[in-house]
C-alpha positions as CSV (number, residue, x, y, z in Angstrom):
1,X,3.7,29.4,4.8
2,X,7.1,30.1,6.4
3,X,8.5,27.3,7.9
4,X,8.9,28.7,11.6
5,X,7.8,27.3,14.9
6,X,8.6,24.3,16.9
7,X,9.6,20.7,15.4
8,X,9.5,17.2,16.9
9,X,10.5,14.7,14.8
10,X,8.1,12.1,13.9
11,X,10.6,9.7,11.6
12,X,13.3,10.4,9.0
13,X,12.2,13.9,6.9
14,X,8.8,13.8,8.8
15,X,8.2,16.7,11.5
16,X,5.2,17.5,13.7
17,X,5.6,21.8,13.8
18,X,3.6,24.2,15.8
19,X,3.3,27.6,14.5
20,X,0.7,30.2,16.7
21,X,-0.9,27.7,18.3
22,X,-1.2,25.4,15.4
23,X,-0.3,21.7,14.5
24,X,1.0,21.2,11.0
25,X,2.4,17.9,9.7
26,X,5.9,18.2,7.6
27,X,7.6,16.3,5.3
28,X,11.0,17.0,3.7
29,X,11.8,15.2,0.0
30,X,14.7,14.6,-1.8
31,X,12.9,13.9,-5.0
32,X,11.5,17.4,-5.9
33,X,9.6,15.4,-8.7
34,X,8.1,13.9,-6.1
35,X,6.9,17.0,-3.8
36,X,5.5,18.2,-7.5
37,X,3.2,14.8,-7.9
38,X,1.9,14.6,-4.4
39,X,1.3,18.4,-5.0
40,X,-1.0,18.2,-8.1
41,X,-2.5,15.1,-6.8
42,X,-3.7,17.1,-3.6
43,X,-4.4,20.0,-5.8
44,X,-6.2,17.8,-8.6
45,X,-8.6,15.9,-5.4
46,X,-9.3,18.9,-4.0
47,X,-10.7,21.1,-7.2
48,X,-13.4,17.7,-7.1
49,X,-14.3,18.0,-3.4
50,X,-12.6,14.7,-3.1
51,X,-12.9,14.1,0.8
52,X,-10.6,11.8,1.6
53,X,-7.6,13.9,1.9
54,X,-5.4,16.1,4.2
55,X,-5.3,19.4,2.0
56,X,-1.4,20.6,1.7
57,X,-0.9,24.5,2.8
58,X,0.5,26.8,0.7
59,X,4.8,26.7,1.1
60,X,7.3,28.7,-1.1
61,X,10.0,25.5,-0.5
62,X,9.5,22.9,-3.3
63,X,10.7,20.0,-1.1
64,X,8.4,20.3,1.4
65,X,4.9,19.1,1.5
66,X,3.0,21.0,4.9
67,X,-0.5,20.0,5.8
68,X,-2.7,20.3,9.0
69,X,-1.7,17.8,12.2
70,X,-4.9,15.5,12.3
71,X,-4.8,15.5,16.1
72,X,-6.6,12.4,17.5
73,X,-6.5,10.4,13.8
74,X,-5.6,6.8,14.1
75,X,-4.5,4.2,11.4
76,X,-7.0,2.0,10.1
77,X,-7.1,-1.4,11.8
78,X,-8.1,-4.3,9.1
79,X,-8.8,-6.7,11.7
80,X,-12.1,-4.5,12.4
81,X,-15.0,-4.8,10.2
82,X,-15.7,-0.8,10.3
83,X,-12.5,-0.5,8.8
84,X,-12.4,-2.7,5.9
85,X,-15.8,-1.2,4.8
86,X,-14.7,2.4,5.2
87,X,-11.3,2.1,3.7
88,X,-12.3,0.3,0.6
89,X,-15.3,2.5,0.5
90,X,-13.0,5.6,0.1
91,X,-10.5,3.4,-2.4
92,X,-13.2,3.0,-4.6
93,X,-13.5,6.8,-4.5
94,X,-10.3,7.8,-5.5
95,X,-10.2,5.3,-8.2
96,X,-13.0,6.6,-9.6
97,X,-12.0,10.2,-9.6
98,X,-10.9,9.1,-13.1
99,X,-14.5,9.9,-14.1
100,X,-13.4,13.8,-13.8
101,X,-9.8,14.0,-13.8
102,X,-7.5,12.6,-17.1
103,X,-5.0,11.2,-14.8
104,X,-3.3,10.1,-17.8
105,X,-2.9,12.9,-18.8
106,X,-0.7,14.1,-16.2
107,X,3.4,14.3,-16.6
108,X,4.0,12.7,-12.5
109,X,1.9,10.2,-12.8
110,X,3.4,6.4,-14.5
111,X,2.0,3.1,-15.4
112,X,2.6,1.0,-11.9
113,X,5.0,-1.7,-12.5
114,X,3.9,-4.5,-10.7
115,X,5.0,-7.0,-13.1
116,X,8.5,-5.6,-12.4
117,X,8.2,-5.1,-9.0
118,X,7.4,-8.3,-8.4
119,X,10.2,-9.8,-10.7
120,X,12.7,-7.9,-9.3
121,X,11.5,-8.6,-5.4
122,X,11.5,-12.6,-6.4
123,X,15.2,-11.8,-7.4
124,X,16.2,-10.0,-4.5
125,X,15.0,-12.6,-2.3
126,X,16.9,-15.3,-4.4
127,X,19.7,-13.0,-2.9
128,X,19.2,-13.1,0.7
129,X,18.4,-17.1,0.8
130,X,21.5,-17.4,2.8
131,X,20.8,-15.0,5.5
132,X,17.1,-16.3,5.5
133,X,18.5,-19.6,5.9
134,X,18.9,-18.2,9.9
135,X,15.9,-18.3,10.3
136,X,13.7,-20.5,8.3
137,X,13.8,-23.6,7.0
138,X,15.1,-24.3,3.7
139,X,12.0,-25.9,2.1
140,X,10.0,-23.0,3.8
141,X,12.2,-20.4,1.2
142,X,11.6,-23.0,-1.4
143,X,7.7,-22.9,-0.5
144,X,8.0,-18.8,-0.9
145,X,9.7,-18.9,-3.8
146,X,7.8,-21.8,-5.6
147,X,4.2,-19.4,-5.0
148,X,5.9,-16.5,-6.4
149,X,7.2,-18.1,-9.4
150,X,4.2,-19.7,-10.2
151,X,1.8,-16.8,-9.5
152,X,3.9,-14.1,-11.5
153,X,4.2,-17.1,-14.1
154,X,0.2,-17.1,-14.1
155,X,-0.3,-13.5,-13.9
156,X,1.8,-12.7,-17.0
157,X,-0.5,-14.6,-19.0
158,X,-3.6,-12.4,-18.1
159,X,-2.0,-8.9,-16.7
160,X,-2.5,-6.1,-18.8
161,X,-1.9,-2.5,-17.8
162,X,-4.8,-0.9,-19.1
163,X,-4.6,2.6,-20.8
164,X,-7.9,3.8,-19.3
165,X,-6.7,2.7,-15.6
166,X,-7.3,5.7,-13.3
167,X,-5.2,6.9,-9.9
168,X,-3.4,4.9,-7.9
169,X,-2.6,5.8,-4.3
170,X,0.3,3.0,-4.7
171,X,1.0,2.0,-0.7
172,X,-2.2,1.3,0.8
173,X,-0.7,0.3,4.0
174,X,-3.0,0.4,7.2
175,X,-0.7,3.6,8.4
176,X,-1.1,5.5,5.3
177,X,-5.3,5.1,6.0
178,X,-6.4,7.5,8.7
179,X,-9.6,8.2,10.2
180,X,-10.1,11.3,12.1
181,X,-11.5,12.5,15.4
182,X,-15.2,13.0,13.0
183,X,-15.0,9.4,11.6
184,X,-13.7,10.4,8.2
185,X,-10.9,8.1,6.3
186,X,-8.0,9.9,4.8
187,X,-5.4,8.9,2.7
188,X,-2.0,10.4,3.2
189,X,1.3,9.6,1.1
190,X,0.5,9.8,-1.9
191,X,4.7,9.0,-2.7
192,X,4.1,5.8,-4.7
193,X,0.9,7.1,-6.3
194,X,0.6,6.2,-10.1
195,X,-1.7,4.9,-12.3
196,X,-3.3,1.6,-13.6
197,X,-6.3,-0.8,-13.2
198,X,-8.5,0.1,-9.8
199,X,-8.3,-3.8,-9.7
200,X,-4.6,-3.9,-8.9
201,X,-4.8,-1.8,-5.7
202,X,-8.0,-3.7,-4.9
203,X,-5.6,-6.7,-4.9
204,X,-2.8,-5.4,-2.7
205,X,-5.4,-3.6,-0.3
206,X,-6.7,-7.4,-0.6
207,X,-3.0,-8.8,0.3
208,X,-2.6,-6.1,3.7
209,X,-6.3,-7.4,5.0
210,X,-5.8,-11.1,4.4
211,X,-3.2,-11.9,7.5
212,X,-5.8,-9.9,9.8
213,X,-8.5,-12.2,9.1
214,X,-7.1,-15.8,8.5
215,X,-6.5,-15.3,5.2
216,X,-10.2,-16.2,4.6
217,X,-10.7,-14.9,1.1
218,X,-14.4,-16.0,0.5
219,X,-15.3,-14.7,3.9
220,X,-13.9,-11.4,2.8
221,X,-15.8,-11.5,-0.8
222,X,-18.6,-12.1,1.3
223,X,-18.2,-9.1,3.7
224,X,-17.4,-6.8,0.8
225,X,-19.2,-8.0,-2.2
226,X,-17.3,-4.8,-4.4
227,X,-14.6,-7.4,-4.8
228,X,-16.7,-10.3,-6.5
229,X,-16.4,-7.7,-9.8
230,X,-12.8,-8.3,-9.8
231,X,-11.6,-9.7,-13.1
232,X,-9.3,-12.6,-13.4
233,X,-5.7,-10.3,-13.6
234,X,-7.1,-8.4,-10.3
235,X,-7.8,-11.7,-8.8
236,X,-4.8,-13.3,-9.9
237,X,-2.3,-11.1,-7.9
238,X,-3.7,-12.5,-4.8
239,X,-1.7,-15.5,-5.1
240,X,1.5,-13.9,-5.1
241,X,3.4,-14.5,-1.3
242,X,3.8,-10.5,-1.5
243,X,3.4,-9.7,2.0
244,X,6.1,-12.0,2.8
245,X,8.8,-11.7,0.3
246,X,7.9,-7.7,1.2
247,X,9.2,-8.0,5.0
248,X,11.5,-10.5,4.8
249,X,13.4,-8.0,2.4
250,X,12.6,-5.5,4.9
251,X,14.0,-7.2,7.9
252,X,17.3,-7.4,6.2
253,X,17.5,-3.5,5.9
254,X,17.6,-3.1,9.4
255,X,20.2,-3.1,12.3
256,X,21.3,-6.4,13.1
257,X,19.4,-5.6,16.8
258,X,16.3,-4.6,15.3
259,X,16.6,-7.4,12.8
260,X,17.2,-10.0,15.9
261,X,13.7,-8.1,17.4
262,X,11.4,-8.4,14.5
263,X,12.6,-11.6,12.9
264,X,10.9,-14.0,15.6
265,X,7.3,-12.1,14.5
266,X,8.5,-12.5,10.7
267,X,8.8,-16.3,11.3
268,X,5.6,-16.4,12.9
269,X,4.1,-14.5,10.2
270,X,5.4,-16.5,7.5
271,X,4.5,-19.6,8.9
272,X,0.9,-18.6,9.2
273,X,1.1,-17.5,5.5
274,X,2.7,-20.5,4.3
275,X,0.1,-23.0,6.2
276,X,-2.6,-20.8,4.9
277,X,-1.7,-20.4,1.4
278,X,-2.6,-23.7,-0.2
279,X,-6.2,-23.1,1.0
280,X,-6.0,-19.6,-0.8
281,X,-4.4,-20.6,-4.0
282,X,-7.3,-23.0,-4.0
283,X,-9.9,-20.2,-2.8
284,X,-9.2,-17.6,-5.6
285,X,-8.8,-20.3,-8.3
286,X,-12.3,-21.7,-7.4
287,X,-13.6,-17.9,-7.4
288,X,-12.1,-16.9,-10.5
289,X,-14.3,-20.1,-12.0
């Protein structure tokens, strides 16, 4: 496809284009690694019939990633029922495409480093304590920081990156779940995608529902009993404050007037996490028993 036609801008290196009366979506990289794994990831899903995808159109440029504008598609919303089912419905799909494609086998795809990750973001944190001190209090960044050490203490002890793990979609954020005008759920994104126990994404799609619904884990087992399979590692991760340490890293990358605009919600948000995350420390130990 030549890249002609008329562009608005969606967000940085993201373009809606219309070409002949069509709607295409457009994304720029910078990585061409990247274009080349969300490529063959695409290109793997699709020789499956895996439905839960937008398929990419054919373009000569190796940086860009085209694919048809879902017109009328709308990111999931965890605080509906419908949603929760659906999207962890078509997680359990991808993960296990495993079953017919070796994504191990594969030279874009890597272990996820979530042990890492989640070391480094505990140190990051550690460096904005000052500038956090504007806006919480100091034994509420004590409170953060306690959970996180403990939990990625805990979660050493039982973590293992299995070899037989399967794909990853890596950022299962409500606006990287669609569902189209017919009802269906797809996944776009695919940037972060990499491989590792299904249980681990289980886990952070887990962490991105939990705010939504009062951070009510056992009424959440009990909605979607796929997640009483969870194994002890998978379950572990939920006690992690990584929602949290997440945007409060976030808010810091922003300009000092958006920072001033989001950081009243981010102090609401983290004292509702904070209040609630005793209960659910006490929750996922009693589950994992």
């Amino acid at each position: 496809m030549v890249l002609e036609g008329k562009f608005e801008k969606i967000k940085e290196n993201v373009w809606k284009m219309e070409k002949e009366g069509s709607y295409f979506s457009v994304k720029g990289y910078h990585s061409i690694s990247t274009a080349k794994k969300v490529r063959f990831i695409h290109n793997a899903l699709e020789s499956v019939s895996f439905p839960h995808i937008v398929p990419i159109e054919i373009e000569d440029d190796p940086l860009m990633i085209v694919q048809p504008w879902l017109d009328g598609a709308k990111a999931v919303n965890f605080k509906k029922r419908i949603d929760r089912i659906d999207s962890l419905a078509a997680l359990h799909a991808l993960h296990k495409t495993t079953a017919q494609i070796d994504w191990h086998a594969s030279v874009f795809l890597h272990p996820y480093p979530i042990l890492e990750k989640w070391k480094d973001r505990i140190a990051r944190f550690k460096g904005i304590k000052k500038a956090c001190s504007a806006y919480l209090e100091e034994s509420q960044i004590d409170e953060i920081l306690y959970y996180a050490e403990n939990a990625l203490s805990h979660i050493k002890k039982v973590y293992r990156n299995v070899l037989d793990g399967t794909l990853l979609h890596g950022d299962v954020v409500h606006h990287n779940i669609l569902r189209d005008p017919n009802g269906m759920i797809r996944f776009i994104d695919f940037d972060l995608a990499c491989t590792g126990p299904p249980g681990t994404e289980l886990a952070l799609w887990i962490h991105r529902v939990l705010p939504q619904i009062g951070y009510d884990v056992n009424f959440l087992f009990d909605e979607q009993p796929s997640l009483q399979k969870l194994d002890e590692a998978s379950l572990s991760l939920l006690l992690f404050p990584n929602e949290v340490i997440r945007e409060w890293l976030h808010l810091f990358t922003l300009s000092p007037q958006s920072r001033e605009r989001q950081a009243k919600q981010l102090t609401l948000f983290t004292d509702s996490a904070l209040s609630h995350w005793p209960k659910l420390w006490y929750d996922v130990e009693r589950i994992k028993n």
